[in-house]
C-alpha positions as CSV (number, residue, x, y, z in Angstrom):
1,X,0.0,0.0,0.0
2,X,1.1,3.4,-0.9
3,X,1.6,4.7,2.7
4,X,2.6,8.3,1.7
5,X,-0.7,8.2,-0.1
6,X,-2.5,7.7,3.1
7,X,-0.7,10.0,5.5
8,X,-0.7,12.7,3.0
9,X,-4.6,12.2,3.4
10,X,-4.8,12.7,6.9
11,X,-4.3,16.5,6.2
12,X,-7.7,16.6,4.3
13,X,-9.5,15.8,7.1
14,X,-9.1,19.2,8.6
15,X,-11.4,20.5,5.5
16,X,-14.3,18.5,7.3
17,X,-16.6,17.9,4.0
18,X,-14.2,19.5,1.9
19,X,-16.0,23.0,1.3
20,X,-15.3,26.2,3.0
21,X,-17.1,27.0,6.4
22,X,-19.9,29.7,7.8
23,X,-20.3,30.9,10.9
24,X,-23.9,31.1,12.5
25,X,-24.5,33.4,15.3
26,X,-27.7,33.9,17.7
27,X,-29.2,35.9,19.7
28,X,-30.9,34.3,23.0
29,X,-28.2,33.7,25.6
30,X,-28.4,30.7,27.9
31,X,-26.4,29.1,30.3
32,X,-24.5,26.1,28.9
33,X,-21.4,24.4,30.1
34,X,-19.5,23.9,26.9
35,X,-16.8,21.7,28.4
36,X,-19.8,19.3,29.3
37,X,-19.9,19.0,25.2
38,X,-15.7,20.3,24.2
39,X,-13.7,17.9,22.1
40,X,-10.7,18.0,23.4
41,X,-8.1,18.7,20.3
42,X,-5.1,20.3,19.3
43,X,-5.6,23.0,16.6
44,X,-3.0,25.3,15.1
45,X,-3.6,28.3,17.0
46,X,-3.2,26.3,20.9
47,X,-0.5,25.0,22.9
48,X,-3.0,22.9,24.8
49,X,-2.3,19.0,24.6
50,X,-4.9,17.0,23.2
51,X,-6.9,14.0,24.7
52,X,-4.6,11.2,24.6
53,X,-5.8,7.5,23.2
54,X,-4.4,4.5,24.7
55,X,-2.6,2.5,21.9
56,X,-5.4,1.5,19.7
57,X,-3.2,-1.6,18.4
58,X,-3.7,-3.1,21.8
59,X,-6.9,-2.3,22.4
60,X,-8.2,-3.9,19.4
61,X,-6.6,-7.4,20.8
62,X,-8.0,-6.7,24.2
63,X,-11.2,-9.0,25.0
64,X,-12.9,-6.6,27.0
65,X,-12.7,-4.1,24.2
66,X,-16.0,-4.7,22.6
67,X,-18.3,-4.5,26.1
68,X,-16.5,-1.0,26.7
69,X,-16.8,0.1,23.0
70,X,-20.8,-0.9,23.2
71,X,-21.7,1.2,26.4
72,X,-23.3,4.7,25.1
73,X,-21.6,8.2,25.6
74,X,-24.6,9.6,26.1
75,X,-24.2,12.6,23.5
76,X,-26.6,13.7,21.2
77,X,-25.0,15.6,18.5
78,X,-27.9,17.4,17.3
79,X,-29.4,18.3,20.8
80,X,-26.1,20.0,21.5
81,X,-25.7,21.9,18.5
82,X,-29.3,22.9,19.3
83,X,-28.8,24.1,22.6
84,X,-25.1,25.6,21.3
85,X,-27.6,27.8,19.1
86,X,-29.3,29.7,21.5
87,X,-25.9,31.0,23.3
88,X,-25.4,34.2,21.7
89,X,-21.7,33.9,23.4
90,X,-20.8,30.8,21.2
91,X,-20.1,30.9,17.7
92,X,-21.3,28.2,15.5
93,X,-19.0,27.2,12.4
94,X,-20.8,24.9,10.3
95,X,-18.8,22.8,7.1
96,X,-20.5,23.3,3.7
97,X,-22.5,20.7,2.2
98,X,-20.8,18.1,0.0
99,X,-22.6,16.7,-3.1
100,X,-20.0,15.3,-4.1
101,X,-18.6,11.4,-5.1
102,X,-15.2,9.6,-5.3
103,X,-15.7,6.4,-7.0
104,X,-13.1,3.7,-7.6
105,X,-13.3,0.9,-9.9
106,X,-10.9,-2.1,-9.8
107,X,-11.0,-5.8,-10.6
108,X,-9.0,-8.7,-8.6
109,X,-9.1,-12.0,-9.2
110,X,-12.2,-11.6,-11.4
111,X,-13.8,-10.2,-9.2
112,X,-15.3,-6.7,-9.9
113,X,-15.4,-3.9,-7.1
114,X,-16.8,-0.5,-6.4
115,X,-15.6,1.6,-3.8
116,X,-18.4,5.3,-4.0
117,X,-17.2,7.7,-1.4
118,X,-20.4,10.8,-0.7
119,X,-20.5,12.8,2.6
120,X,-23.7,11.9,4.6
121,X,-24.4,16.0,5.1
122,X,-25.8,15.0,8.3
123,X,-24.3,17.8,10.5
124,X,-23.1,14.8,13.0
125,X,-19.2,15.8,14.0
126,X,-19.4,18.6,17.1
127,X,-16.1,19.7,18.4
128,X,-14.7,22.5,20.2
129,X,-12.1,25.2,19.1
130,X,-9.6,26.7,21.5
131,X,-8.0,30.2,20.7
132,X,-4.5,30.5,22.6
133,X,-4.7,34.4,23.4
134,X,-8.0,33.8,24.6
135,X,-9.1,36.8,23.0
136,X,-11.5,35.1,20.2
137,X,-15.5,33.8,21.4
138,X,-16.4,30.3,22.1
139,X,-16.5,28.6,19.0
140,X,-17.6,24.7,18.0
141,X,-17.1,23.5,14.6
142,X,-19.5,21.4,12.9
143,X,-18.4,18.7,10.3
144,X,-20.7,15.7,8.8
145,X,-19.7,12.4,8.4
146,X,-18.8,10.1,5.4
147,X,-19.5,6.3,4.1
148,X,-18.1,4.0,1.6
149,X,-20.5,2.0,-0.7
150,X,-18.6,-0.9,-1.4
151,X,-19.7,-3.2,-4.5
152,X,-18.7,-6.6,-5.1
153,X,-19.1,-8.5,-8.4
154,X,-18.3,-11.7,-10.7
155,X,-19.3,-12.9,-13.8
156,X,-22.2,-10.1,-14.2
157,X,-23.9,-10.8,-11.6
158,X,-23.2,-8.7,-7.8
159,X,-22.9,-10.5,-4.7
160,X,-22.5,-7.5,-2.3
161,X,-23.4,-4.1,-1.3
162,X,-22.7,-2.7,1.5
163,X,-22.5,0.9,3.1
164,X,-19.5,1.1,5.5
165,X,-19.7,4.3,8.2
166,X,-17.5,5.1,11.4
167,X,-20.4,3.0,13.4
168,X,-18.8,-0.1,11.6
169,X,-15.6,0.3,14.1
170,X,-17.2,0.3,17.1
171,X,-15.5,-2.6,19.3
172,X,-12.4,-1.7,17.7
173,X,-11.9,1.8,18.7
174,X,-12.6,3.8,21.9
175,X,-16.4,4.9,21.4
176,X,-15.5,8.7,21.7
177,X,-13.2,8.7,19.3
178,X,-15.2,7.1,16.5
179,X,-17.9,9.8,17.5
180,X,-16.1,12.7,17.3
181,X,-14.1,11.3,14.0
182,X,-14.6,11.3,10.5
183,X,-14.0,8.5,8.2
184,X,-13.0,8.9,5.1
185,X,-9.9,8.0,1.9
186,X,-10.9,4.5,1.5
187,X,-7.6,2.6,-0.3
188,X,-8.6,-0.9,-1.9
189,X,-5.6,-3.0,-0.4
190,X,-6.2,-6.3,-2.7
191,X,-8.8,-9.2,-2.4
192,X,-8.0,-12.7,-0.5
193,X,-8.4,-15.7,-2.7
194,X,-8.5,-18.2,0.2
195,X,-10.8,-16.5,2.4
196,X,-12.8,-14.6,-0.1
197,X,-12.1,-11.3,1.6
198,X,-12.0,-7.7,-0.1
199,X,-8.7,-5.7,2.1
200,X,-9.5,-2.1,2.4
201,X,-7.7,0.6,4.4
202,X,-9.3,3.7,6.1
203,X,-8.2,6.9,7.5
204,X,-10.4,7.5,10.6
205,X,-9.7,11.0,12.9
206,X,-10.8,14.2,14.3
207,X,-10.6,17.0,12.6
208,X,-8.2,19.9,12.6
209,X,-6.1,17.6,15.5
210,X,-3.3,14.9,15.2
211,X,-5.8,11.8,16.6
212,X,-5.7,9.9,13.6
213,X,-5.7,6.6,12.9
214,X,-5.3,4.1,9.7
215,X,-7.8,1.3,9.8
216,X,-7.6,-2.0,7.8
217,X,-10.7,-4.4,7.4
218,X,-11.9,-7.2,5.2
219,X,-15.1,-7.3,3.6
220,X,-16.7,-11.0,2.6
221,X,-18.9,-11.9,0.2
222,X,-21.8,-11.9,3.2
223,X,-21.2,-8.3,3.2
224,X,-20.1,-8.9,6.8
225,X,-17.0,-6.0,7.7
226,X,-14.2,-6.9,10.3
227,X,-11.2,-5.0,11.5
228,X,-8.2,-6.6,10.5
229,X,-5.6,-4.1,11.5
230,X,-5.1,-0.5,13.3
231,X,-2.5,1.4,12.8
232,X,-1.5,4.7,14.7
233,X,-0.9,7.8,12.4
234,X,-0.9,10.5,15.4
235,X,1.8,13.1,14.5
């Protein structure tokens, strides 16, 4: 795999969906405790050190990684960003829609495949922005999340279809951190003759921060998706 390819990815992820951003003010103040809903992240204009993740490589061989992984965070994105609205102190920056697709088409081993990229637009990715003077308002920026439609076919005919989002890692990776990324710059790997197995890479992080992550699964001809490796990319 062209690994340069990948990294050199990870700096796309600060563009959220790729477009430029607008900032939404308002007018009815109410008391909020923003670190109650902050991200905590390194952007370039703080000194602050950003939330640390244990070593995702060993957490994804860990047995009691998928009970923690499946407890709730209790977040509601959209009730936040809601209740961030009406806090004339806070300033709202929201990504621009993307209409956008990516679409690669390859063929291993006879086998046809598909791999169509489109942002969901679903205003799901809340984070908070930290200014180093201290000087600038309260400001959240508001990204949307990704998937990959992955087609699989042979002879004419297709066997699989399947929609792979963020949600798909859960068990893998620390629940937080698959909330507050964005997936995205799917890389088909190869396909495995013997087990019948698709090999795609991800690039999983937060944006406009170093938590990033490259992420490796398998897709068989069920349409069933498991991890098969995790690699840290945190600058």
């Amino acid at each position: 795999m062209n690994k340069l390819l990948l990294i050199s990815s990870i700096f796309l992820m600060a563009q959220a969906c790729g477009g430029e951003q607008t900032a939404d003010n308002h007018t009815t103040p109410q008391n909020t405790n923003p670190q109650e809903v902050a991200i905590e992240q390194t952007p370039k204009t703080t000194t602050e050190k950003p939330q640390e993740l244990p070593d995702l490589a060993t957490q994804l061989q860990q047995p009691q990684a998928k009970e923690v992984a499946s407890k709730e965070t209790g977040r509601n994105v959209k009730a936040l960003i809601a209740q961030l609205r009406k806090d004339a102190s806070v300033e709202l920056i929201f990504a621009e829609p993307d209409y956008g697709k990516t679409q690669t088409d390859s063929v291993f081993e006879g086998y046809e495949v598909r791999l169509t990229t489109s942002c969901l637009n679903d205003e799901g990715v809340l984070q908070e922005m930290y200014d180093m003077a201290g000087l600038a308002p309260k400001a959240y920026m508001v990204s949307h999340n990704y998937q990959t439609t992955v087609q699989i076919g042979h002879a004419g005919q297709e066997i699989v279809v399947r929609n792979i989002r963020k949600e798909d890692l859960q068990g893998q990776l620390m629940p937080r951190f698959v909330e507050d990324a964005i997936l995205k710059h799917p890389e088909l790997l190869g396909f495995n003759t013997r087990t019948k197995e698709l090999q795609l890479a991800f690039i999983i992080g937060i944006p406009s921060t170093d938590l990033v992550v490259m992420v490796q699964v398998a897709v068989d001809m069920k349409g069933q998706v498991r991890v098969t490796a995790i690699e840290n990319l945190m600058m």
